[in-house]
Each structure stands twice: as structure tokens, then as C-alpha cells.
C-alpha positions, 0 to 999 in steps of 0.5 A: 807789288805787282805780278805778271800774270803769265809767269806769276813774278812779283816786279816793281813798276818801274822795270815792267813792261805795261799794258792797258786791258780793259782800263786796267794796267796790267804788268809783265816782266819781258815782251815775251809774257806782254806778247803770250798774253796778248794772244789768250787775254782771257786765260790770264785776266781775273 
């Protein structure tokens, strides 16, 4: 399953949020987690 990185919760596929960084998918539980990491990418990319 996958986790958002900003908040550190695990979430299905299907009721995420997706944004693609780099090639890679990257899923958030709300707008508001997809949007903070938006701004600092790097601070939350492994």
C-alpha cells in the first residue's frame, strides 16, 4: 500500500490523490498534502 509522504499515511490507490514527480507516482490522502509537497518536493522525495 502506499504512504503519503507528507503525513506518513498508508492509503489505497483508489482514493488517493496521484502526482507524477520525476516519472514516479507519488500518492497523498487530500489536495492539502499533494499541495505542501509541491512546494518543498525534495523535502519529502526519497
Amino acid at each position: 500500500m502506499p504512504v503519503d509522504p507528507v503525513c506518513g499515511i498508508e492509503l489505497t490507490e483508489d482514493l488517493a490523490t496521484i502526482l507524477e514527480y520525476k516519472d514516479k507516482k507519488i500518492y497523498f490522502c487530500c489536495e492539502g498534502c499533494k499541495k505542501i509537497f509541491q512546494k518543498k518536493p525534495k523535502k519529502y522525495s526519497k
